[in-house]
Residue frames as qw, qx, qy, qz and C-alpha x, y, z in Angstrom:
[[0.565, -0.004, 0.714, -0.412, 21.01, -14.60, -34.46],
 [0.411, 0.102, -0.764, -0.486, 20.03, -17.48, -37.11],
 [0.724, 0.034, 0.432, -0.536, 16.99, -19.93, -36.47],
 [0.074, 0.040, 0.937, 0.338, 16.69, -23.45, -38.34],
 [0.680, 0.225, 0.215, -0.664, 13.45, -24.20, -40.50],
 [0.378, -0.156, 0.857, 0.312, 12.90, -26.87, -41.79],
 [0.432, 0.432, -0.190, -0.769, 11.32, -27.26, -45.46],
 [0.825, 0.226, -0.314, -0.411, 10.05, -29.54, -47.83],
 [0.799, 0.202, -0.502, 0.264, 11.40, -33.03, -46.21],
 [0.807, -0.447, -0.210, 0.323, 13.42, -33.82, -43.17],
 [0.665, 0.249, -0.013, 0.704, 16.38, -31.15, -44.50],
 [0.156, -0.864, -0.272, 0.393, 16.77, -27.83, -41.66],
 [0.324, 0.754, 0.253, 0.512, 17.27, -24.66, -43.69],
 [0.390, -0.481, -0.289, 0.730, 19.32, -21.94, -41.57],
 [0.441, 0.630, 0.206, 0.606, 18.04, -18.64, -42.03],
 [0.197, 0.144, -0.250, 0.937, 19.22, -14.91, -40.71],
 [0.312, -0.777, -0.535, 0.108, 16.79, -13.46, -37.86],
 [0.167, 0.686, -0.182, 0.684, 17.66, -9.55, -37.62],
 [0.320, -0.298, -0.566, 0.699, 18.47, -8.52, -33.83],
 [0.048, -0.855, -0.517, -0.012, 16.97, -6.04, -32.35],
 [0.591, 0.266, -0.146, 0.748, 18.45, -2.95, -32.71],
 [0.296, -0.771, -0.124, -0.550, 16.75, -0.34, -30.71],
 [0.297, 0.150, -0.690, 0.642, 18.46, 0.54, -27.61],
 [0.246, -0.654, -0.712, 0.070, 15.64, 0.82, -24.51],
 [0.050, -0.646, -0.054, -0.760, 14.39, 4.18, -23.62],
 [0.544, -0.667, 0.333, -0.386, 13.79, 3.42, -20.06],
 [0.559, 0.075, -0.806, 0.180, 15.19, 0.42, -18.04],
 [0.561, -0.488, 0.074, -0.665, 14.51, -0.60, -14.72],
 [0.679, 0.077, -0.729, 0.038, 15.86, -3.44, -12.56],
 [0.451, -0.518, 0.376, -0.622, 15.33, -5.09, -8.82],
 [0.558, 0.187, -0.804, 0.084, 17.03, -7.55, -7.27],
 [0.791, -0.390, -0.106, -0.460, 14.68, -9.81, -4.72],
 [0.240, -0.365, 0.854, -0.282, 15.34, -12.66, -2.39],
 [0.548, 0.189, -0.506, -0.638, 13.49, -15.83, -3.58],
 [0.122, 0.047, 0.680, -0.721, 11.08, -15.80, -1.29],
 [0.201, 0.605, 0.754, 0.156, 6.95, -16.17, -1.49],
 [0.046, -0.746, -0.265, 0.609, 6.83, -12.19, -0.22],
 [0.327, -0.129, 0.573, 0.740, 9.07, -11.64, -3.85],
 [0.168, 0.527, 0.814, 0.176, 5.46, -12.02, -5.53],
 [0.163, -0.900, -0.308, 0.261, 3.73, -9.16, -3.68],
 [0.209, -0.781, 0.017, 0.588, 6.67, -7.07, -4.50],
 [0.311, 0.129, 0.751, 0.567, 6.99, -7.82, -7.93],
 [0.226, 0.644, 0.672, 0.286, 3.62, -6.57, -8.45],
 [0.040, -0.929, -0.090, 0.356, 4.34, -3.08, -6.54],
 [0.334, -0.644, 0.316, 0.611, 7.50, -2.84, -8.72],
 [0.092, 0.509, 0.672, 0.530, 5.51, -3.19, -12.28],
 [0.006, -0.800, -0.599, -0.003, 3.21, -0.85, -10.84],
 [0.182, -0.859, -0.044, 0.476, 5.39, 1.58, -9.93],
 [0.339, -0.190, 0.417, 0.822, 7.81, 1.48, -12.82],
 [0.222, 0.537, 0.768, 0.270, 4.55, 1.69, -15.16],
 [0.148, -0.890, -0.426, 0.069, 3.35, 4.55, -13.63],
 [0.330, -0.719, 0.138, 0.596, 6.61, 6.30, -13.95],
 [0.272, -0.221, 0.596, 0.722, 6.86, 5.65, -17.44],
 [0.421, 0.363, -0.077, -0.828, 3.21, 6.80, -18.25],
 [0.411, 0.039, -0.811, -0.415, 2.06, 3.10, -19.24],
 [0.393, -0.061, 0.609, -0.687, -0.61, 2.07, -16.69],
 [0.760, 0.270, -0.038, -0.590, -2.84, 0.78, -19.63],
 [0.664, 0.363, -0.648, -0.086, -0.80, -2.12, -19.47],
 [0.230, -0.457, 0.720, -0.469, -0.33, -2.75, -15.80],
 [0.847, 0.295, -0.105, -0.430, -2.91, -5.47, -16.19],
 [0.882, 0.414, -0.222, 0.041, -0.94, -7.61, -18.09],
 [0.203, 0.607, -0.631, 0.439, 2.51, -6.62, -17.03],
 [0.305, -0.550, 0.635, -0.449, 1.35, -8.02, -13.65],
 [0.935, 0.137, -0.115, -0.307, 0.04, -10.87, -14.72],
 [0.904, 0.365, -0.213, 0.059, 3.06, -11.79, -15.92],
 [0.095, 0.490, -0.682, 0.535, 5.55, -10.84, -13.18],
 [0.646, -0.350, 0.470, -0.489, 3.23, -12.57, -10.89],
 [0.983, 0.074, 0.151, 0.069, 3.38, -16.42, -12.63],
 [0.602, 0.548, -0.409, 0.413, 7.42, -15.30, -13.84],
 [0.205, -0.572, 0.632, -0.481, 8.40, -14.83, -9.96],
 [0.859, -0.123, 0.170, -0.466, 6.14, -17.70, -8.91],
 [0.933, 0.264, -0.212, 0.118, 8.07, -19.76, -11.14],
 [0.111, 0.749, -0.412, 0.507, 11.32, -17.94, -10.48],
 [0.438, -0.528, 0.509, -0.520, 10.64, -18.55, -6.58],
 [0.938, 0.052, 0.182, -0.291, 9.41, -22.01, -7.01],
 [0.955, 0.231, -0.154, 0.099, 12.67, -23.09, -8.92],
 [0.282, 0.568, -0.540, 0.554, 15.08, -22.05, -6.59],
 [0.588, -0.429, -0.643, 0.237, 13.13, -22.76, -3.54],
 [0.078, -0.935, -0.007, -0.347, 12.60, -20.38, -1.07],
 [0.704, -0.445, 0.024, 0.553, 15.92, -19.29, 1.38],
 [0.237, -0.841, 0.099, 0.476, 18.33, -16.87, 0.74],
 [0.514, 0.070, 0.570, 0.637, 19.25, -17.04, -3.15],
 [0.210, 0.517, 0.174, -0.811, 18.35, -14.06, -5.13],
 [0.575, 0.376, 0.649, 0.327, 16.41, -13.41, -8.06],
 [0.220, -0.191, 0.303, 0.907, 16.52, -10.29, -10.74],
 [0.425, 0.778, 0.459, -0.050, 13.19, -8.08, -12.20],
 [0.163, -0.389, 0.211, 0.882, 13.95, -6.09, -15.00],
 [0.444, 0.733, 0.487, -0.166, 11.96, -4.26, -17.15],
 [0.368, 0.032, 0.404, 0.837, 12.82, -2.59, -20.62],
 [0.306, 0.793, 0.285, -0.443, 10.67, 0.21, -22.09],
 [0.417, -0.165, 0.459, 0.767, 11.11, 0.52, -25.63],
 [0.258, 0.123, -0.167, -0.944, 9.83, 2.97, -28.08],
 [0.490, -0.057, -0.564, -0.662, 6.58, 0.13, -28.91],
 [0.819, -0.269, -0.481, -0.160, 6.83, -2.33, -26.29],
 [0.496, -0.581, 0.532, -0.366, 7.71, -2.99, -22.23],
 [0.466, 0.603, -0.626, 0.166, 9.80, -5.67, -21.50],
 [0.586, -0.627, 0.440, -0.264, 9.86, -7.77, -18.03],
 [0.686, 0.437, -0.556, 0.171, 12.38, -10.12, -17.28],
 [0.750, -0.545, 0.236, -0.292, 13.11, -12.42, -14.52],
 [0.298, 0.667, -0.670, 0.132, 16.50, -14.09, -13.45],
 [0.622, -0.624, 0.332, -0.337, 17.32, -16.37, -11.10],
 [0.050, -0.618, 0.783, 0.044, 20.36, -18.56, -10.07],
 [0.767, -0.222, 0.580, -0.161, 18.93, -21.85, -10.58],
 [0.314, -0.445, 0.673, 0.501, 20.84, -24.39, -13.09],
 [0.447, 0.287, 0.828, 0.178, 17.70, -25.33, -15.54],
 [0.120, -0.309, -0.387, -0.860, 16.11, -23.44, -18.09]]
């Protein structure tokens, strides 16, 4: 992966960004309908993965953010019968959530 910067002037500078190399230690994925109900279950399925992987002190946060990433999610597909995708990563420092979903914009 490479990233432009841009330096002294108008001229972008390409430099090397390492990947990550760490493979995840847990994973954890669940595929929804994208629906409003999606929300609600979004937050039991952070809670539970959390709690299986001995991170609760984060649940907090974690749901925060699965609750405004479905929201969107649900909100840019509309609701009906398209699906969307939670996944979560657990890695040896940090937790991971991630949220799919079939519509054609970023």
């Amino acid at each position: 992966m490479s990233t432009l910067a841009k330096v002294s002037g108008d001229v972008p500078v390409q430099a090397d960004v390492p990947r990550m190399r760490e493979e995840p230690r847990f994973l954890d994925t669940l595929d929804l309908v994208a629906m409003p109900t999606a929300v609600t279950v979004a937050r039991m399925f952070v809670s539970s993965t959390l709690s299986r992987w001995h991170a609760l002190f984060i649940e907090d946060y974690m749901t925060a953010v699965a609750v405004e990433l479905v929201s969107l999610a649900v909100e840019a597909t509309g609701p009906g019968t398209k699906p969307i995708t939670l996944r979560m990563l657990g890695y040896q420092r940090h937790i991971v959530f991630e949220v799919t979903d079939t519509h054609h914009e970023r």
